[in-house]
N, C-alpha and C positions, 0 to 999 in steps of 0.2 A: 052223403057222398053216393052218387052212381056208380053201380059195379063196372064202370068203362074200362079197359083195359085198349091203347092203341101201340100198334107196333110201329118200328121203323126199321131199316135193316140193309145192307148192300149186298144181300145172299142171294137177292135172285130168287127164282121160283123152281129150279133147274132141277133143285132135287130135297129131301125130307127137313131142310135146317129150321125152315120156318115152322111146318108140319109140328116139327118138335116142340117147338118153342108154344105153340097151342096145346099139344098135347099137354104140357106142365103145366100151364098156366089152366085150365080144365080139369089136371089131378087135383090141384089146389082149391080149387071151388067151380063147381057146374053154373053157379049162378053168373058170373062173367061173363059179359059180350065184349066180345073183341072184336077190333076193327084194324087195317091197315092204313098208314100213313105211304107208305112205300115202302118194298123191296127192293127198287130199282134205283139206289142211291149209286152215282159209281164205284167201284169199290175203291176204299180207303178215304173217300174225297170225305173228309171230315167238314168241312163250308160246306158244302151240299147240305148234308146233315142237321147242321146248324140252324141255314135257312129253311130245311124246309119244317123243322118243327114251329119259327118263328112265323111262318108262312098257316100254320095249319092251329097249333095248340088254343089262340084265344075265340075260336070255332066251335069247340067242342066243350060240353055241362063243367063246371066247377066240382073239383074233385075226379075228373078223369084223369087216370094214370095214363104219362107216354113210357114206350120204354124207348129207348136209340141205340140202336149196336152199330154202328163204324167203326169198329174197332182194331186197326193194328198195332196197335200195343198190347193185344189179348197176353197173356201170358206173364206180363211186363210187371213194374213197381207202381205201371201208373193204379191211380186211387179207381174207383167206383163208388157214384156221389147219386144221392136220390134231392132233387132240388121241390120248394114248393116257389110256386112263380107268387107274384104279386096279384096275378088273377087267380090264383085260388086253384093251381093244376100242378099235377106233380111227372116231374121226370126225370127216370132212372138212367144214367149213362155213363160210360167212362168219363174220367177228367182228362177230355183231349182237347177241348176246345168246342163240342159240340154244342154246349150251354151258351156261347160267344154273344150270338143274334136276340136270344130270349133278354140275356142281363142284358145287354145293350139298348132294347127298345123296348123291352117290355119291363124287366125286372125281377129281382129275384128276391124273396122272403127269405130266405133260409136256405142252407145247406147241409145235409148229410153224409158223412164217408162209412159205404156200407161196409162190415166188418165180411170178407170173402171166403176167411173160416168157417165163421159159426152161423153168417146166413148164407146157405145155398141151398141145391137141392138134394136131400141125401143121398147120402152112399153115391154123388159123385166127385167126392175128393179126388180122385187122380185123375181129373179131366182136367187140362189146364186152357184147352185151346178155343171150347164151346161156350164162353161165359154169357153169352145171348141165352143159353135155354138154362144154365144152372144159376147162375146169380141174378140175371137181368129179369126175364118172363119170368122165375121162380120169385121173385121181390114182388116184382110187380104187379101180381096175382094175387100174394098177400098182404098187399097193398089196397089195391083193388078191391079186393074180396070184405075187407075189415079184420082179417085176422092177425093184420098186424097195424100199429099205429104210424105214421112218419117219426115221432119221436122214440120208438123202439126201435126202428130198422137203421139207427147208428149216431154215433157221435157226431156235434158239431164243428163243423171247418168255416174257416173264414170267407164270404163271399169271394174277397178280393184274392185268396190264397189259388182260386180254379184257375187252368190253364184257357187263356183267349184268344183268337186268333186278331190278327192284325186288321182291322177295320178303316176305310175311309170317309168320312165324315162326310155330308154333301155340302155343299157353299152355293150362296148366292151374294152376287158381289157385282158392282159395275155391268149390270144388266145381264151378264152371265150365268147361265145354270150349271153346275160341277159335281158330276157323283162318279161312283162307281158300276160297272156292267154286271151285279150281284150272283143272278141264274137265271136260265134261261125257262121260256113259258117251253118244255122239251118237247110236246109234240109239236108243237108247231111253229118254233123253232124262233121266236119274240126274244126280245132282250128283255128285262126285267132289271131295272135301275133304282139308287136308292134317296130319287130325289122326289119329296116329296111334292103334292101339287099345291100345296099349300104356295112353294115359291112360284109356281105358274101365277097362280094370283095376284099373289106382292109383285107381282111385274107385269100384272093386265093383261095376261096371255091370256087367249080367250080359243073357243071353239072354232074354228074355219083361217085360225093365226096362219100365216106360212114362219115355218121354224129354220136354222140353220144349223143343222145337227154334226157333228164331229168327234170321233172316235177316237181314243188312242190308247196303244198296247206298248206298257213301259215308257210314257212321255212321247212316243211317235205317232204322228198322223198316218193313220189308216184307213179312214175311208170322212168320209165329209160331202152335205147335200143339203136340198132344203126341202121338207115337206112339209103335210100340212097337219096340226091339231086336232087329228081326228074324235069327234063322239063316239064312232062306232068305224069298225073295218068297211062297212058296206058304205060309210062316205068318202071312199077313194076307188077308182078303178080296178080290175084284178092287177096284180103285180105290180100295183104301185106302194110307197114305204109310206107310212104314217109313222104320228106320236099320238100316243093315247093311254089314259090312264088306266092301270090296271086293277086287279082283285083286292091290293093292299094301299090304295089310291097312291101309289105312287108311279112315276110317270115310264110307258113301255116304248119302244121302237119296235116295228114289226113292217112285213112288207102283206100284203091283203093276198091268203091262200098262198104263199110260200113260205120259206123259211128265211128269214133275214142273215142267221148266223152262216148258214151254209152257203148261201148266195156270196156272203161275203168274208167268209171266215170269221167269225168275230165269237170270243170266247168268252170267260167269269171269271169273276176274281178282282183281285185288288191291281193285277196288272193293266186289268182293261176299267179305262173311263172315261168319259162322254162329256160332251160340253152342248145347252142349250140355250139360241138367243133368236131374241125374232128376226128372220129376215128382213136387210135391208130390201125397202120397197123399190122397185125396177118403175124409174120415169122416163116415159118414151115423150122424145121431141114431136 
C-alpha cells in the first residue's frame, strides 16, 4: 500500500478547515502525501461528490486512501463507512449517498461502519460539527499510514444496506441515444453525460457524423440542434457546439471556447437528460 492519502471536501479554501484536516492527517504519520481531489464541491451537493470521486479514484495507485466530507448530516445518526472498492482503493465518507457512482460503475468489496467513539481524534470528543478533520483525515491517516488495518477501523455493513442516490441508467434503443446531464466539465462549462461511446458505435456513429442533440429538464424540451461528432474542439469553428467524447469515454456536449451551460442554461442531475441520433441528411432538389 502507498502512503496516498486524497481529499475531497465542499470547504473551500476560504479559511483553516482544510489546513486542519492536513494538520491531523501529518500528526498521524509524516510519511503521507497528500493530495487534493477538490475543495470546490458545492456545498452540500452530495452527486457532485459522488461523481467526482467516480470520476478521479480508478486514477490513482491501489491502496490510495480517498477521504470525502459533503457532509450535511455532520452531527446526525447518519453512519461513517470506510469502503474498499473492487479496484483495490479505499474511501472514508458519510453514508449519504456519496459511495452512489463508485457501487454503481465501479464496485464495491466491502464495507465498513467506523465506530465515532472510539476512532477519532483525541481529546476531541465534544466536537460534533468538524467530523472531516476528527474522524474522516484522522481515519484516514491511519489508514494510509498502516497503523491501522481496514478490518480494524470497524464492523461490517451490508453493501446494499449504504444510502444511494437515484441514478438514471443510459438506453440505446430505436436508433436513439438516452442518458442523463451527470456534471459539468466546470471550467469550461461542457456537459458531461453518462452515455457511454460504446453506443455511438452499435449505431455506426462515426467522427465528422452530424448529430441531432435534445435536452430536457423534467421531460421538457429545452434546447435541441444538430452538430457535429467532434475528435477534438479545434474541428469546429470558435463558438460552435460539438459532441465529443470525454476523459471517462463517455460522450460530452460543449460549445468550442464557451460555456455551453451558461449560454444555454443547462444544469446536472437526474432532472436534466439528453437524447442523441444522427441527423436526418438534408437532400437539396
Amino acid at each position: 500500500m502507498g502512503n496516498y492519502l486524497v481529499l475531497q471536501t465542499d470547504f473551500g479554501l476560504g479559511d483553516g478547515a482544510v489546513s486542519a484536516m492536513y494538520g491531523v492527517a501529518h500528526m498521524v504519520s509524516d510519511e503521507i502525501i497528500i493530495g487534493d481531489l477538490t475543495h470546490e464541491i458545492p456545498p452540500y451537493d452530495i452527486w457532485a461528490a459522488s461523481y467526482r470521486l467516480y470520476q478521479t479514484v480508478k486514477y490513482w495507485p491501489k491502496g490510495t486512501v480517498f477521504v470525502s466530507v459533503v457532509d450535511p448530516g455532520v452531527g446526525s445518526t447518519r453512519r461513517s463507512l470506510v469502503a474498499k472498492t473492487n479496484s483495490g482503493h479505499y474511501i472514508i465518507t458519510p453514508d449519504n449517498g456519496s459511495l452512489t457512482h463508485i457501487y454503481h460503475y465501479q464496485g464495491i468489496e466491502e464495507i465498513r461502519s467506523i465506530d465515532e467513539v472510539t476512532s477519532r481524534l483525541p481529546h476531541s470528543e465534544e466536537s460534533h460539527t468538524f467530523h472531516g478533520r476528527d474522524i474522516y483525515a484522522y481515519n484516514g491517516a491511519r489508514l494510509a499510514s498502516g497503523e491501522i488495518s481496514f478490518g480494524e477501523l470497524g464492523s461490517i455493513v451490508q453493501n446494499d444496506s449504504i444510502e444511494r442516490l437515484h441514478l438514471i441508467e443510459a438506453k440505446h434503443g430505436e436508433h436513439i441515444l438516452e442518458g442523463s446531464i451527470d456534471v459539468l466539465d466546470i471550467r469550461f462549462g461542457s456537459l458531461w453525460t453518462n452515455i457511454p461511446l460504446a453506443f455511438m458505435k452499435e449505431e455506426k456513429i462515426v467522427h465528422d457524423d452530424q448529430l441531432q442533440v435534445t435536452i430536457y429538464h423534467q421531460g421538457k424540451k429545452v434546447y435541441q440542434n444538430i452538430m457535429k461528432f467532434a475528435k477534438s474542439f479545434a474541428d469546429v469553428n470558435i463558438g460552435e457546439p460539438l459532441v465529443y467524447v470525454n476523459s471517462l469515454v463517455n460522450i460530452g456536449v460543449a460549445v468550442n471556447q464557451d460555456s455551453f451551460s451558461k449560454l444555454y442554461h443547462i444544469g446536472t442531475g437526474t432532472d436534466w437528460t439528453i437524447q442523441l441520433r444522427k441527423a436526418p441528411k438534408i437532400i437539396f432538389e
